[in-house]
PQR file with spaces between the fields and no chain letter, atoms N, CA, C, O and H, PARSE charges and radii, in Angstrom:
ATOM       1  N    UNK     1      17.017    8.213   -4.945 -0.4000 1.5000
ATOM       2  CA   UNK     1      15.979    9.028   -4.352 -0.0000 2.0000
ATOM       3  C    UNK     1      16.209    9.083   -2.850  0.5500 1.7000
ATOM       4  O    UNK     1      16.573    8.037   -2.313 -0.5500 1.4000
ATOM       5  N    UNK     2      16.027   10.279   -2.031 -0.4000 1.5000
ATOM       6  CA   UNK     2      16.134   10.671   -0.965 -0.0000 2.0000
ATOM       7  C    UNK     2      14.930   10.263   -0.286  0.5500 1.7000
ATOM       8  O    UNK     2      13.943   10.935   -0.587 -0.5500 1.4000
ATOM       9  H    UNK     2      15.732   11.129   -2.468  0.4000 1.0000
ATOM      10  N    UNK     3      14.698    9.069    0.795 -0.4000 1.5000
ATOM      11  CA   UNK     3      13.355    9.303    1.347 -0.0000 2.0000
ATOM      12  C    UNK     3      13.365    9.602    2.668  0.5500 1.7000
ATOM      13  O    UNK     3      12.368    9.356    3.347 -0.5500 1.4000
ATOM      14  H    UNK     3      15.500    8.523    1.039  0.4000 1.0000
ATOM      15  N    UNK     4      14.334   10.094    3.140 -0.4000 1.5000
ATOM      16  CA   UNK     4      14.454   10.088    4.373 -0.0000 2.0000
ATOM      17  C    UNK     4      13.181   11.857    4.992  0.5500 1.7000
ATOM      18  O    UNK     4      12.366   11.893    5.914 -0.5500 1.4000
ATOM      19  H    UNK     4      15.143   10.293    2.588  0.4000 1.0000
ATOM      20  N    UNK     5      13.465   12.671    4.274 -0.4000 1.5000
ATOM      21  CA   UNK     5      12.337   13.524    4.249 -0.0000 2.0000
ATOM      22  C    UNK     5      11.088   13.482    3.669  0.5500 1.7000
ATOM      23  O    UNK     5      10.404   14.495    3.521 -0.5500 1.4000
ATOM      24  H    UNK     5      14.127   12.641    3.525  0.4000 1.0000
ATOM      25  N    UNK     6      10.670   12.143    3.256 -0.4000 1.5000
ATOM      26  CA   UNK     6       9.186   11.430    2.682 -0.0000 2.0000
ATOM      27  C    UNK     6       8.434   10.963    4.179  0.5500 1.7000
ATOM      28  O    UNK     6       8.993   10.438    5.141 -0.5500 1.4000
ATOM      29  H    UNK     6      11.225   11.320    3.376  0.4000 1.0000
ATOM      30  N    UNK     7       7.223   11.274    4.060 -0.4000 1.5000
ATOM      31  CA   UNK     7       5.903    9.800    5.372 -0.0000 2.0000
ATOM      32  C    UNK     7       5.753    9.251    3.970  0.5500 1.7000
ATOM      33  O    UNK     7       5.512    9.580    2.808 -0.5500 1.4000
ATOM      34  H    UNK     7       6.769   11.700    3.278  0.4000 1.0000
ATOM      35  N    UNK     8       6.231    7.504    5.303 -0.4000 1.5000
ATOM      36  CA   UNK     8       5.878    6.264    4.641 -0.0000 2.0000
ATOM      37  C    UNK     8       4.328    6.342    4.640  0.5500 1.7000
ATOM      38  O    UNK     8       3.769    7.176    5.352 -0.5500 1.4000
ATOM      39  H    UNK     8       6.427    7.237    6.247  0.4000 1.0000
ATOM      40  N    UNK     9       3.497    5.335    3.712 -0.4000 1.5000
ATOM      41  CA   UNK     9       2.737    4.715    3.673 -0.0000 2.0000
ATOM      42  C    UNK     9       2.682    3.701    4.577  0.5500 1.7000
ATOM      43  O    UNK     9       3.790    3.458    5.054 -0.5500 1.4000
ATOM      44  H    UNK     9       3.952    4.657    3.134  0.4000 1.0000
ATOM      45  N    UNK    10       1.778    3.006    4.996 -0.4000 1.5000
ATOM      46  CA   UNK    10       1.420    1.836    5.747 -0.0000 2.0000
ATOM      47  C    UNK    10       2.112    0.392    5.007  0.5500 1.7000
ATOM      48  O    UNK    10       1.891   -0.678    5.572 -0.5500 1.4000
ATOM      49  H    UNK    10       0.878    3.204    4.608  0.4000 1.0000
ATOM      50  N    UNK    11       2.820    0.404    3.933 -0.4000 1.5000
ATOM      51  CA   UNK    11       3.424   -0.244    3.514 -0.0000 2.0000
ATOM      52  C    UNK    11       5.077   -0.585    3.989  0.5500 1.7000
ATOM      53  O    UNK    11       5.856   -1.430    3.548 -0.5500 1.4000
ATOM      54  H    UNK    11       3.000    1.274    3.473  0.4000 1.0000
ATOM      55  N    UNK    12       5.205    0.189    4.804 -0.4000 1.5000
ATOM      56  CA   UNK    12       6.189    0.535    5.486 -0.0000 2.0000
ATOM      57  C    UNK    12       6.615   -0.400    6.438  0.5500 1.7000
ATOM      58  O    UNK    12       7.802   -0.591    6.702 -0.5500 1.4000
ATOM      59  H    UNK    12       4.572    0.875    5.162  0.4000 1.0000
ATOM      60  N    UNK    13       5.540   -1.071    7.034 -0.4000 1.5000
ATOM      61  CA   UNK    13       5.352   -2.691    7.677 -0.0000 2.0000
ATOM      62  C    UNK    13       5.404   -3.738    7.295  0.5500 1.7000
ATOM      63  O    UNK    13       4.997   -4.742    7.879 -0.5500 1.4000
ATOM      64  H    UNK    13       4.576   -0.915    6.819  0.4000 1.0000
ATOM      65  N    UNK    14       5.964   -3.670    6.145 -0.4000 1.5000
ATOM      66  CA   UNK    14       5.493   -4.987    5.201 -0.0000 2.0000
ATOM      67  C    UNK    14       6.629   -5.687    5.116  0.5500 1.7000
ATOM      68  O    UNK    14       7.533   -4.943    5.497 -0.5500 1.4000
ATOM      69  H    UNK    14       6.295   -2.855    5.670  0.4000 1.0000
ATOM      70  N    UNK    15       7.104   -6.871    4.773 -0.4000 1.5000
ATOM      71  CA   UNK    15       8.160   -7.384    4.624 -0.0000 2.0000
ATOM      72  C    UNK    15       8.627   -7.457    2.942  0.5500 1.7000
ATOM      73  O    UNK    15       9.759   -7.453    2.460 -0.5500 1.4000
ATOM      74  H    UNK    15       6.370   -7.475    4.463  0.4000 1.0000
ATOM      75  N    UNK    16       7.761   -7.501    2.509 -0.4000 1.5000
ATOM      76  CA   UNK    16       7.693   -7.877    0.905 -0.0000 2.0000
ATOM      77  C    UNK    16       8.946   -6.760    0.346  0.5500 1.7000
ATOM      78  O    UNK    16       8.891   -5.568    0.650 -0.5500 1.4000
ATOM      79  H    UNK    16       6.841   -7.504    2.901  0.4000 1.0000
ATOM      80  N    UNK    17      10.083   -7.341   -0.519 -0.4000 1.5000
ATOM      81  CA   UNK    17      10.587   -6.303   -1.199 -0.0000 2.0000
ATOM      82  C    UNK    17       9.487   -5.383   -2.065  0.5500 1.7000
ATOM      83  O    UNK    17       9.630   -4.163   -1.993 -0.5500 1.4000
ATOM      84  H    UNK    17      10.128   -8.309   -0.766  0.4000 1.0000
ATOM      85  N    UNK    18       8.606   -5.813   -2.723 -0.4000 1.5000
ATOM      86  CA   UNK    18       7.943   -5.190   -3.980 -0.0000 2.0000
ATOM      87  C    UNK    18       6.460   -4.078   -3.326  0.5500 1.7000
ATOM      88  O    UNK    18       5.877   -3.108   -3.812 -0.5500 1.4000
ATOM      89  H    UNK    18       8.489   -6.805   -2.781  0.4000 1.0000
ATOM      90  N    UNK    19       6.326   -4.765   -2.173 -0.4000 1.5000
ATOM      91  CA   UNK    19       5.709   -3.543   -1.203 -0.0000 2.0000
ATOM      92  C    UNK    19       6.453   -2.741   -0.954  0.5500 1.7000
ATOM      93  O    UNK    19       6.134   -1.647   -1.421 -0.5500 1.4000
ATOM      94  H    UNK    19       6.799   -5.552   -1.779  0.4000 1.0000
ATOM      95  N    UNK    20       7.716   -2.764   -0.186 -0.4000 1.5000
ATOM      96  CA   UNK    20       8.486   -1.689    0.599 -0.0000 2.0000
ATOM      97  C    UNK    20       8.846   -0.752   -0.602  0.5500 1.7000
ATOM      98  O    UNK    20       8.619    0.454   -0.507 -0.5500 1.4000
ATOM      99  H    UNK    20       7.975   -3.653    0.193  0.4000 1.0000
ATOM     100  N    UNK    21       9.285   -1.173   -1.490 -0.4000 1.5000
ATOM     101  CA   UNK    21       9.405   -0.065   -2.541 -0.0000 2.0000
ATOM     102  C    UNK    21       8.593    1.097   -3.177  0.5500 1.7000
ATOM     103  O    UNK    21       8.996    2.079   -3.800 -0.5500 1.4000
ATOM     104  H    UNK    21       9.470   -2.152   -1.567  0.4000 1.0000
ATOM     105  N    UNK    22       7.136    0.647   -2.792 -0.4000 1.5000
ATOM     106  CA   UNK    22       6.700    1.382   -2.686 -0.0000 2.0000
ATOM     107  C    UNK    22       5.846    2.043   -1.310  0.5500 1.7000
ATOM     108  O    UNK    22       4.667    2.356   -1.146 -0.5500 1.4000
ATOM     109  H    UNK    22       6.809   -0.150   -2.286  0.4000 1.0000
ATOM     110  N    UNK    23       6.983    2.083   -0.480 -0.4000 1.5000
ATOM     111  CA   UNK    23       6.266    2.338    0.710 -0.0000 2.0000
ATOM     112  C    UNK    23       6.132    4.221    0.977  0.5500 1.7000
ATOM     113  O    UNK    23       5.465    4.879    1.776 -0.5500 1.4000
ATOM     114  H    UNK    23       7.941    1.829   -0.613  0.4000 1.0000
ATOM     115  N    UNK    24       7.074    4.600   -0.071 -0.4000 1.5000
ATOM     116  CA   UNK    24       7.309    6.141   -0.017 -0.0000 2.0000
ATOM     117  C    UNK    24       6.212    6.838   -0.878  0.5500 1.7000
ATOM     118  O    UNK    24       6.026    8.055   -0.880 -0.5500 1.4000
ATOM     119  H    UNK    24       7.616    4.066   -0.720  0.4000 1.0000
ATOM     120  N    UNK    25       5.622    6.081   -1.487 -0.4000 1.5000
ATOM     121  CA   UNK    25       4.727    6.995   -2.438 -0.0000 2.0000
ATOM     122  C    UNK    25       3.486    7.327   -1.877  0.5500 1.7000
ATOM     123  O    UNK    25       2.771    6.688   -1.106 -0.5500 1.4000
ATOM     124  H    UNK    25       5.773    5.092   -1.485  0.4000 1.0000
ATOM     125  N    UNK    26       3.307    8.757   -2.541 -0.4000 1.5000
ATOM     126  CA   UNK    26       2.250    9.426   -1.790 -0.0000 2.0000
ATOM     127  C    UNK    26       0.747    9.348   -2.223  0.5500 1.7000
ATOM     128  O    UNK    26      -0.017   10.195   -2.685 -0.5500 1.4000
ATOM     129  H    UNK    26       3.888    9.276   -3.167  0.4000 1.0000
ATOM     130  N    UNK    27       0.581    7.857   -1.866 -0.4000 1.5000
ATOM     131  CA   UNK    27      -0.563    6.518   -1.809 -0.0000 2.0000
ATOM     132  C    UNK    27      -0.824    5.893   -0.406  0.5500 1.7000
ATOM     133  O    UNK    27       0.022    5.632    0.449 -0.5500 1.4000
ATOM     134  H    UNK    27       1.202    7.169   -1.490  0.4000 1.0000
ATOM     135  N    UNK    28      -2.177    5.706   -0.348 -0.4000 1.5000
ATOM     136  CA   UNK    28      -2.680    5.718    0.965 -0.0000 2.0000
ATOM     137  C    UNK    28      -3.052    4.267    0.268  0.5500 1.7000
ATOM     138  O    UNK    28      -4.197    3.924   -0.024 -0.5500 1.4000
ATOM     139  H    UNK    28      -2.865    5.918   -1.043  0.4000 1.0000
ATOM     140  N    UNK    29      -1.546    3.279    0.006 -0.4000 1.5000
ATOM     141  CA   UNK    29      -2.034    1.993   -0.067 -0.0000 2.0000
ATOM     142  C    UNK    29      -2.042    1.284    0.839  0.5500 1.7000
ATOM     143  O    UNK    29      -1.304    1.493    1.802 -0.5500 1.4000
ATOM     144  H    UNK    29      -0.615    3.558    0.243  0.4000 1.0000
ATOM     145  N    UNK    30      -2.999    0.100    0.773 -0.4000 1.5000
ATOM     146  CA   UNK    30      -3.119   -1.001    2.038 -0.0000 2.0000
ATOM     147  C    UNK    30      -2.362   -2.367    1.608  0.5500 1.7000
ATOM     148  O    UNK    30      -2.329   -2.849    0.476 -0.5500 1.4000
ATOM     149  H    UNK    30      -3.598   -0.070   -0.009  0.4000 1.0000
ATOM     150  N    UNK    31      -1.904   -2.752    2.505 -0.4000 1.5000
ATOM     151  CA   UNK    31      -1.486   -4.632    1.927 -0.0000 2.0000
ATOM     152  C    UNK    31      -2.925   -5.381    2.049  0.5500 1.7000
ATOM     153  O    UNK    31      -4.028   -4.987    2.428 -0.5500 1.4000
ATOM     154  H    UNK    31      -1.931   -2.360    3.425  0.4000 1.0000
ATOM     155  N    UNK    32      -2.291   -7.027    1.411 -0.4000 1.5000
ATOM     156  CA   UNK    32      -3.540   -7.402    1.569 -0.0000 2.0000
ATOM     157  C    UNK    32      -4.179   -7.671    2.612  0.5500 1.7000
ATOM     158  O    UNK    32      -3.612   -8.562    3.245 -0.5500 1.4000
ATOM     159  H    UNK    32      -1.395   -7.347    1.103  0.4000 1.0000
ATOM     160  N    UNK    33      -5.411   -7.185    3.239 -0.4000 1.5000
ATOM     161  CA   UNK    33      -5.881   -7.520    4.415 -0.0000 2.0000
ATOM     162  C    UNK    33      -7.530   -7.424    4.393  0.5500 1.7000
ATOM     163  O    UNK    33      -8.211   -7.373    3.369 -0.5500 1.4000
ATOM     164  H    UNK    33      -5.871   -6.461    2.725  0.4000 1.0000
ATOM     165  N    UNK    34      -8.026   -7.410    5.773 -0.4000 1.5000
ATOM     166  CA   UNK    34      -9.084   -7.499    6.135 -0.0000 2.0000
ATOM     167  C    UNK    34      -9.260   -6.107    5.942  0.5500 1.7000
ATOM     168  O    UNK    34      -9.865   -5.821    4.909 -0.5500 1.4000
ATOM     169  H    UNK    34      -7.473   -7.451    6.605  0.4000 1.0000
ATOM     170  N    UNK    35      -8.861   -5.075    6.722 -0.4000 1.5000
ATOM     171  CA   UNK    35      -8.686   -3.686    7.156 -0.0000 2.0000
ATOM     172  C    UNK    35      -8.839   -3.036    4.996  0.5500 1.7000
ATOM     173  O    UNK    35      -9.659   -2.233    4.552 -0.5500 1.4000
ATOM     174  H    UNK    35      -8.369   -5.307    7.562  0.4000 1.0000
ATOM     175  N    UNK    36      -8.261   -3.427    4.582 -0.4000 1.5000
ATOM     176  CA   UNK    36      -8.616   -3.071    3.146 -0.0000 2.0000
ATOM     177  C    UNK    36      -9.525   -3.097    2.592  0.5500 1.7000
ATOM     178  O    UNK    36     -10.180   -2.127    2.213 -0.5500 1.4000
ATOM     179  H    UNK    36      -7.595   -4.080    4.943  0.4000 1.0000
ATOM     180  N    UNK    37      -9.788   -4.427    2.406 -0.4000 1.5000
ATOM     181  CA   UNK    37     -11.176   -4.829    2.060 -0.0000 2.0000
ATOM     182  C    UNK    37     -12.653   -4.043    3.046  0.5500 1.7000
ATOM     183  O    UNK    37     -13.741   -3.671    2.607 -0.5500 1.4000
ATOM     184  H    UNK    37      -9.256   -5.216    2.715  0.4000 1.0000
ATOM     185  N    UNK    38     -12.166   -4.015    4.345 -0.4000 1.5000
ATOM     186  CA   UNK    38     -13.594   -3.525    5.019 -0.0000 2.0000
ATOM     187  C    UNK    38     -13.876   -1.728    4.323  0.5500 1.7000
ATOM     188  O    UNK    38     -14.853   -1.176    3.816 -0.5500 1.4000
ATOM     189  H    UNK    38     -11.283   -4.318    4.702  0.4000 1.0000
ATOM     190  N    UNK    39     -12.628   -1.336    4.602 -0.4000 1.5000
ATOM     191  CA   UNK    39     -12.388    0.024    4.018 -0.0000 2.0000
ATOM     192  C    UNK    39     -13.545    0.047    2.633  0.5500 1.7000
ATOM     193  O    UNK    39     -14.542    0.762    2.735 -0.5500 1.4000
ATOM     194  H    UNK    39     -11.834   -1.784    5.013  0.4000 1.0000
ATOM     195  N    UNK    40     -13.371   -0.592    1.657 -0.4000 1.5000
ATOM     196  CA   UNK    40     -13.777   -0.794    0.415 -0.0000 2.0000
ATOM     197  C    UNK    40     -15.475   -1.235    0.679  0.5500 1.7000
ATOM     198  O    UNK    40     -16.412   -0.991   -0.081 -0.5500 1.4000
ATOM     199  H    UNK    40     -12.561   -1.173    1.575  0.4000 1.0000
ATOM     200  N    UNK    41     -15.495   -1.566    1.287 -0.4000 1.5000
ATOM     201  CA   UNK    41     -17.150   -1.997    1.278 -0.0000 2.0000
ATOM     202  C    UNK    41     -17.643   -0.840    2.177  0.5500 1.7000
ATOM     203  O    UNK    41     -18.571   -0.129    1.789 -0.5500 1.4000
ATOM     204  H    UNK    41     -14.734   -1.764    1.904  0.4000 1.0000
ATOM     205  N    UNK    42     -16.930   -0.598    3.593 -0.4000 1.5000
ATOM     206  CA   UNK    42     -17.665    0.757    3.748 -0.0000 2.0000
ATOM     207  C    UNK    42     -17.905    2.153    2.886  0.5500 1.7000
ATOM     208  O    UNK    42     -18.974    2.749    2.749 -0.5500 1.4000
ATOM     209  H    UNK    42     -16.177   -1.175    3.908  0.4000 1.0000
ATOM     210  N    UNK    43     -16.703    2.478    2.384 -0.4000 1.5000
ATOM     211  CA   UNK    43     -16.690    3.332    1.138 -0.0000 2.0000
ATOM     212  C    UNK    43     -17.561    2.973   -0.377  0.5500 1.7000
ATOM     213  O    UNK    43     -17.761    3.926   -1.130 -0.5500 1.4000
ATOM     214  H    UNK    43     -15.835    1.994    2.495  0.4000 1.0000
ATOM     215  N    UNK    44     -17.985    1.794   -0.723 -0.4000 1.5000
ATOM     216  CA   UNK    44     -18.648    1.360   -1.742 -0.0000 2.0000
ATOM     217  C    UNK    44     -17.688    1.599   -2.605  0.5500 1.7000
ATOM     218  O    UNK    44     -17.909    2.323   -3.576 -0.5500 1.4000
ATOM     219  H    UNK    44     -17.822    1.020   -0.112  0.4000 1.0000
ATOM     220  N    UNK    45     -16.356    0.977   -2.370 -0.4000 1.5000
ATOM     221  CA   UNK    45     -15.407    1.536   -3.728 -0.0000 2.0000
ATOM     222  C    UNK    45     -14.424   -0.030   -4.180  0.5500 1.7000
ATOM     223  O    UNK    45     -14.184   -0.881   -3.323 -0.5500 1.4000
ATOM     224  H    UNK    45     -16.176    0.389   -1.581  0.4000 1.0000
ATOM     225  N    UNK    46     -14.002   -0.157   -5.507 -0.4000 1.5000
ATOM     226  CA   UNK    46     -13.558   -1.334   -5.863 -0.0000 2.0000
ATOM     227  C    UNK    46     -12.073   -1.481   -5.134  0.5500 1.7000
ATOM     228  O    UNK    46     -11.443   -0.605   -4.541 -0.5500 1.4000
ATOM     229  H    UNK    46     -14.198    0.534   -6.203  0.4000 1.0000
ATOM     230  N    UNK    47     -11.779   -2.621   -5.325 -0.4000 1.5000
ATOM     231  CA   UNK    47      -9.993   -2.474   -4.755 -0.0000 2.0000
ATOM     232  C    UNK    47      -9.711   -2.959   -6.004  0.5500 1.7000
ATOM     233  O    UNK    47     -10.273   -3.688   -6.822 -0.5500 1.4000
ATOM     234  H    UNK    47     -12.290   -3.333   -5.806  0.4000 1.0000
ATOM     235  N    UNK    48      -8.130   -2.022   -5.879 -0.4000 1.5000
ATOM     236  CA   UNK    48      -7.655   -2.348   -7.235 -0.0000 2.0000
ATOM     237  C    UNK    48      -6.228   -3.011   -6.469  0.5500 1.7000
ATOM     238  O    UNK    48      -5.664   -2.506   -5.499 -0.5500 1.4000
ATOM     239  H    UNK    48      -7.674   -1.430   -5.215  0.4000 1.0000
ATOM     240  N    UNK    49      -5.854   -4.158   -7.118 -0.4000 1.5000
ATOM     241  CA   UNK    49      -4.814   -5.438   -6.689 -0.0000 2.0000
ATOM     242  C    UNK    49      -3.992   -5.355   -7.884  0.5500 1.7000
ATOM     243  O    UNK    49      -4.316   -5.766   -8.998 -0.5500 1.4000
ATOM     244  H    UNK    49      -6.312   -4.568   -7.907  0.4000 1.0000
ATOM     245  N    UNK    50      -2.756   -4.714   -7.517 -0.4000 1.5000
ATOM     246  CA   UNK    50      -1.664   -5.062   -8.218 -0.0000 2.0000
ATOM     247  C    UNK    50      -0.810   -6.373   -7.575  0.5500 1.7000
ATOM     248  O    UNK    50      -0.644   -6.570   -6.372 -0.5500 1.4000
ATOM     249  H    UNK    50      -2.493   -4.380   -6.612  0.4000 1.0000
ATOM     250  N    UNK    51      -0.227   -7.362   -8.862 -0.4000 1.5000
ATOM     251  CA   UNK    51       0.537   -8.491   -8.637 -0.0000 2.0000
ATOM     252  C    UNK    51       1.677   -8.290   -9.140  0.5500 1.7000
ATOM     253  O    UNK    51       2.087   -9.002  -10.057 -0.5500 1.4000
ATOM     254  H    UNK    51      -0.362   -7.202   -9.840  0.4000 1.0000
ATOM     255  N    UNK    52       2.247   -7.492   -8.736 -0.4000 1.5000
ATOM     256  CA   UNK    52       3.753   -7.460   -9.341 -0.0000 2.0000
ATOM     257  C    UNK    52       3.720   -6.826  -10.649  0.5500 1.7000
ATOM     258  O    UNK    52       2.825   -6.387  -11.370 -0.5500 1.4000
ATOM     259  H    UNK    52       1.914   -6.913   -7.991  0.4000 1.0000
ATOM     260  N    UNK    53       5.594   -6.966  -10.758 -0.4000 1.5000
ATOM     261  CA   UNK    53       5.810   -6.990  -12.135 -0.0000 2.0000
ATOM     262  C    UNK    53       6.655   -8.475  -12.619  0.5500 1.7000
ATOM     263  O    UNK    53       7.406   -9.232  -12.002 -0.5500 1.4000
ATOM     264  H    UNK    53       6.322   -7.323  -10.172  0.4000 1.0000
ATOM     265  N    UNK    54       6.113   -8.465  -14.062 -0.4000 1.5000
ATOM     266  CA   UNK    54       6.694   -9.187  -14.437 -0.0000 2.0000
ATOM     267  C    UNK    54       8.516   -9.452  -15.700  0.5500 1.7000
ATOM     268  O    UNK    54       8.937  -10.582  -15.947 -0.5500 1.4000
ATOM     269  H    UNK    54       5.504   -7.850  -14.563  0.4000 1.0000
């Protein structure tokens, strides 16, 4: 896959192999943080936490 003509996601900062891989998808995901979580309580919306694959 070509991503050089993709915007990263904010995942794009991350060190994690299993983040950066998905740092191209066109998902307005957060790592884990504060900034996520506040997001989610101001919005009244659940976070959904993926742990890998296995």
């Amino acid at each position: 896959m070509d991503n050089t003509q993709k915007i990263p996601n904010r995942l794009i900062d991350e060190n994690s192999p299993y983040l950066l891989q998905h740092a191209y998808n066109p998902v307005a995901w957060y790592p884990w943080s504060e900034e996520a979580f506040e997001k989610a309580r101001r919005e009244n919306k659940p976070v959904f936490l993926s742990i890998g694959y296995s």
